[in-house]
N, C-alpha and C positions, 0 to 999 in steps of 0.2 A: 417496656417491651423491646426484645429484638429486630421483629419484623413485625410488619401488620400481619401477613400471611409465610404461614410455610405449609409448603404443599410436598403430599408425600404420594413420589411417583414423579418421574420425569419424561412420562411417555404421552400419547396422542393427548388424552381429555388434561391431562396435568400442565401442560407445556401452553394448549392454548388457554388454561384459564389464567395461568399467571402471567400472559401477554397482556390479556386483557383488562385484568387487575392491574396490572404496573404502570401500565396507559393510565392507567385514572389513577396515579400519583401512592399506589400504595407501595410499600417497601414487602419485596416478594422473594423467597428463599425457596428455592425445588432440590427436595433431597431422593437421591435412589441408590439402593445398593448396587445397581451395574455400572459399570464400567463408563459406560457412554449412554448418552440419553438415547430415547424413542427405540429402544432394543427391537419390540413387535413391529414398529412400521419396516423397519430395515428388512426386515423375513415376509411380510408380507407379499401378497399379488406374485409370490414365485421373485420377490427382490422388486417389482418397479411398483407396488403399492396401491391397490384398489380403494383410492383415498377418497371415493363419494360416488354418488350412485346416482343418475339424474332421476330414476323414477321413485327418492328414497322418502316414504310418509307416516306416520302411523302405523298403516296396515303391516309395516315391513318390522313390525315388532313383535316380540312376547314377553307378557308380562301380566303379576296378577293384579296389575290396574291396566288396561288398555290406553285409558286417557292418559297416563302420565306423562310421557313423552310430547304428547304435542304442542306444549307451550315450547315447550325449547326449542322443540323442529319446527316451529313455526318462526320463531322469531332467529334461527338462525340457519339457513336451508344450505342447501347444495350448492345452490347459485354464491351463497356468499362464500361457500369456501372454493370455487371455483374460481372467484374475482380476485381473492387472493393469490392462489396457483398462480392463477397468469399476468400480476402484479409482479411474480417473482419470475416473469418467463419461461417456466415449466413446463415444456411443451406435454400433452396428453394425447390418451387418445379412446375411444368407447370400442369395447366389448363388446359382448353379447348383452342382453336386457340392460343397458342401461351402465354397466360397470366402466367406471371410469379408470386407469392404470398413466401412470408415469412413459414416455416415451423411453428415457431412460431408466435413469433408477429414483430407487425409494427413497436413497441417500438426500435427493432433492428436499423432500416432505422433511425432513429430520432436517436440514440445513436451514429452514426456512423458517421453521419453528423456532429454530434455534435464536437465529437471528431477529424472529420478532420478540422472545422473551429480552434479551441483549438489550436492544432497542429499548425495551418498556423498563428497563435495571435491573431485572430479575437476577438475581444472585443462582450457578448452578454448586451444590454439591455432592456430587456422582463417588460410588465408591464408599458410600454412606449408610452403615446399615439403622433404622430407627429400633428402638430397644421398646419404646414406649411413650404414650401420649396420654397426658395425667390433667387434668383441670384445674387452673393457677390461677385464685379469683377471678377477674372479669376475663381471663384468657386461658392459656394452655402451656404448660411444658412438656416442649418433646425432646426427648434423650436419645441419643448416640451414643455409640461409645468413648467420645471425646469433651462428650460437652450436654449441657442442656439448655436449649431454647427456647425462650419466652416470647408468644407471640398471643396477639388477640385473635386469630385466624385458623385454623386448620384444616385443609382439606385434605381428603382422603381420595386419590389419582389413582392408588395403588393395581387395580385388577383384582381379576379372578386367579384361580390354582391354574388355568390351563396354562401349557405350554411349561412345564416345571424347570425343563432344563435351564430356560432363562432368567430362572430362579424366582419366575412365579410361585406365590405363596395364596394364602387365605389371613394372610394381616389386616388386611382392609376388617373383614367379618368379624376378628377379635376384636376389632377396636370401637365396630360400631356395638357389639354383644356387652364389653366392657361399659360403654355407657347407657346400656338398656334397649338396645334399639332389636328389633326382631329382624330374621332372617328366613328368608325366604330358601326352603331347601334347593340347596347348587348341585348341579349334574355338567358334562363334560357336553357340549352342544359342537353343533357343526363336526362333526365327527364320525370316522367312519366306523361302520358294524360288523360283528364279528359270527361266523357259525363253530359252533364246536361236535352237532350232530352230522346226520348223514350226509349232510349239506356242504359242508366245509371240504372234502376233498372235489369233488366235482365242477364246487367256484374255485379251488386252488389250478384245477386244471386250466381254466380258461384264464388266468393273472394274465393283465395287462390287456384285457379286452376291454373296448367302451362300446358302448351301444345308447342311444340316444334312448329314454323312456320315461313313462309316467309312473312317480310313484306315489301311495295314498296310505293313509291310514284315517283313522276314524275323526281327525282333526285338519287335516290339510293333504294337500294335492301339490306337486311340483311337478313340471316337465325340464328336464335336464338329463346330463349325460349318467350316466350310470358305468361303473369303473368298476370288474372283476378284481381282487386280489386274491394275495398266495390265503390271507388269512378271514376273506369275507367280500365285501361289499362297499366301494367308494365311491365317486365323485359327488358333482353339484347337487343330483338329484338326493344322493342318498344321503350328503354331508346337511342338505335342508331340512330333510324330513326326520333326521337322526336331533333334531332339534326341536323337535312332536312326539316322539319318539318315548315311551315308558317300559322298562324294563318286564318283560314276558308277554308284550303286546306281538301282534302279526301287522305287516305288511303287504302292499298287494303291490306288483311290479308287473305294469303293459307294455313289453318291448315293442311294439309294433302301435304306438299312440297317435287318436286321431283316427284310427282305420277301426272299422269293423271287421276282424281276425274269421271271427267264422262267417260270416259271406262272403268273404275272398276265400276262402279256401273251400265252401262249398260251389261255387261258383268254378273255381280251377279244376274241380274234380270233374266237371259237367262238362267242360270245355278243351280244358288239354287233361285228360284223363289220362297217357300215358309218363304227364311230369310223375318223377318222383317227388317225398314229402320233402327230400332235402334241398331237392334242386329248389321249390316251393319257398321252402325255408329262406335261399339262398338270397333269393330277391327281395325279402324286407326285411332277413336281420343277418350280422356278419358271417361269415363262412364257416368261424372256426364254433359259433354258438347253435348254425344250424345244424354240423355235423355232429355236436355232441348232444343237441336233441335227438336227431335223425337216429344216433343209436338206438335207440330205444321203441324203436319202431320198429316193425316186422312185416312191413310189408313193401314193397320196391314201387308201385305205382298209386297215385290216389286213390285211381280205380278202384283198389280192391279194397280202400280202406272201409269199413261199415261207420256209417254216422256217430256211432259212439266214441269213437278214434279221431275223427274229422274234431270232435268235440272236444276232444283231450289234446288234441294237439295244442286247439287256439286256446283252450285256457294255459299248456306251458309255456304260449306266447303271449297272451294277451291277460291271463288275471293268475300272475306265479305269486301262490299265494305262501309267504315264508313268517318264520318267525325265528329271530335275532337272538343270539344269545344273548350277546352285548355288545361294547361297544370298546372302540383302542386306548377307552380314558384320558383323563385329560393330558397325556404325553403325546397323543396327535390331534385333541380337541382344539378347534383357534379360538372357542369362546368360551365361554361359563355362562349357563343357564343359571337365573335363580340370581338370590345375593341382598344385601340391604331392601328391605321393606320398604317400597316407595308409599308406603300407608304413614310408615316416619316422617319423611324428608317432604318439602316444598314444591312440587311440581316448576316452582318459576324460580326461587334460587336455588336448591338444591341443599339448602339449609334442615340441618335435622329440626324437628319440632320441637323436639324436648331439652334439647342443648345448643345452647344460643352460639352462634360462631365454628360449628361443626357441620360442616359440609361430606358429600358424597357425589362424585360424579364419574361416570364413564363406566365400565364393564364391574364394578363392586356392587353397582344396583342394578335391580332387580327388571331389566331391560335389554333384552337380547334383541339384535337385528340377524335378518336373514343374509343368506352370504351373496356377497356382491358389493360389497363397501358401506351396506346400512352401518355396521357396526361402528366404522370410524365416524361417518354424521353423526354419530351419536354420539363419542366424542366428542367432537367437535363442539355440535351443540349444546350440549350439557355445560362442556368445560369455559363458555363462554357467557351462560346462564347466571351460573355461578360468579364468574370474572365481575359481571358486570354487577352484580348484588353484592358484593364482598362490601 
């Protein structure tokens, strides 16, 4: 053999499991066709990298096993990649819910991986495109264009199709379909949504609005910001629940969350009965959303509104009930829903069941985290699960 391990994918889950592997004396070879390793951390968090989440468990997953995740999150949490961080004196700092980001930049996270594969021998070869990975008695040959390598090891780092331009693919899913393994159908997740009917010029009016809100569908509920575009509907709230999200489902969006919309507004009509609905408007959601509600209103004071009105109003504040064409695909998605069957693979190494020495870890299985840096604990943890079973 070559190497014990080659691992294909030199990004978050790929980089830490061949640290950890090499630490334990294996000889470890990380191949990718980009340019430079850890492509996604470096784009991430807006460039300084939401590399873990204090509040990240279980719950902050989907997938069609719920349990499967928790051994790894368990045995390798937030805290430990946090103890790393500031091993490497990284300074951070927390967000909102728990999101953890780089003071700096992301380049940090990528440097530090770097240097722990380095450390453990890991061998990099970037710039690398794999052709194929074929079963070579007790190991595996995988091919490049220059060469083929004989190893008893293979894991598969590679990701999902999101993000394409980075020359994300769906290789991983060949290779596990190549050896039998089932797939879980993949969709474009954490991504924002798109209108093409009456809807779409009206949210194109308002681009570049956020407004703080509750959005729900029939499977989960987020409170986060909620982002206008030219071409639909973005931010945290929408990029969550676009993760719940099935193709011809509705949506329900409560700008005004936390508050009961129709007894505040029956109440204002009783009390200051000469406000107007926009001035109304004005005081719990932005200026430029209440005036293009306010349109559509015919009457100048609440006073005269009739109850029926007063009602209509709070439901296009408080339950705006849409339904989504679609969504911007995986060329703005940051994750892939869906992916290898964890009904295949080992919950505790991450070893397929049916093919001895064939691994799977990080965004190719069937394990989506919500946004906030679950995604890279999973990573993390996965790719060390792995490390340490190889």
């Amino acid at each position: 053999m070559d190497y014990d391990v080659v691992i294909i994918g030199a990004g978050a889950a790929g980089m830490m499991c061949g640290a950890v592997a090499g630490r334990r004396g294996k000889s470890v070879v990380l191949l990718d066709h980009a340019k430079k390793p850890g492509e996604k951390i470096r784009i991430s968090g807006g460039g300084r990298c939401n590399f873990t989440n204090l509040y990240c468990g279980p719950e902050n997953f989907i997938s069609e096993n719920e349990h499967f995740a928790k051994s790894a999150l368990a045995r390798y949490t937030q805290w430990d990649f946090i103890g790393l961080v500031e091993k490497y004196d990284i300074k951070w700092h927390e967000k909102t819910k728990g999101q953890l980001f780089c003071d700096n930049s992301s380049q940090q996270i990528i440097d530090m991986l770097v240097e722990e594969c380095e450390d453990a021998g890991n061998e990099f070869r970037l710039d690398t495109e794999v052709m194929g990975v074929e079963k070579l008695g007790d190991g595996f040959a995988v091919t490049t264009p220059t060469q083929t390598i004989a190893c008893a090891n293979v894991v598969m780092a590679c990701g999902g199709p999101s993000i394409p331009k980075m020359g994300a693919t769906g290789f991983g899913y060949k290779i596990a379909e190549q050896f039998g393994l089932n797939i879980v159908r993949t969709e474009p997740a954490l991504v924002p949504l798109t209108f093409t009917d009456q809807l779409k010029e009206p949210i194109a009016a308002l681009s570049g609005m956020s407004v703080d809100a509750r959005i729900t569908n029939d499977r989960a509920t987020f409170d986060e910001a909620l982002l206008f575009t030219h071409r639909g509907l973005s931010g945290p709230a929408v990029l969550q629940i676009s993760s719940y999200w099935r193709s011809g489902e509705a949506i329900t969006v409560d700008m005004n969350p936390g508050r009961d919309t129709l007894t505040e507004l029956r109440e204002a009509k009783d009390t200051t009965p000469k406000l107007s609905p926009e001035k109304w408007l004005n005081s719990h959601i932005p200026a430029r959303l209440a005036a293009h509600l306010a349109q559509g209103i015919n009457y100048t004071r609440l006073a005269d509104m009739p109850d029926r009105e007063i009602q209509n109003l709070a439901l296009q504040v408080s339950a705006w009930h849409i339904r989504p064409a679609g969504t911007e695909g995986y060329r703005k998605a940051e994750v892939t829903r869906g992916g290898v069957d964890t009904d295949e693979l080992s919950s505790k190494t991450m070893e397929a069941k049916s093919v001895s020495g064939l691994y799977f870890i990080g965004e190719v299985v069937d394990v989506t985290g919500h946004l906030g840096g679950h995604n890279f604990q999973w990573a993390w943890a996965s790719g060390v699960a792995c490390g340490e079973a190889i």
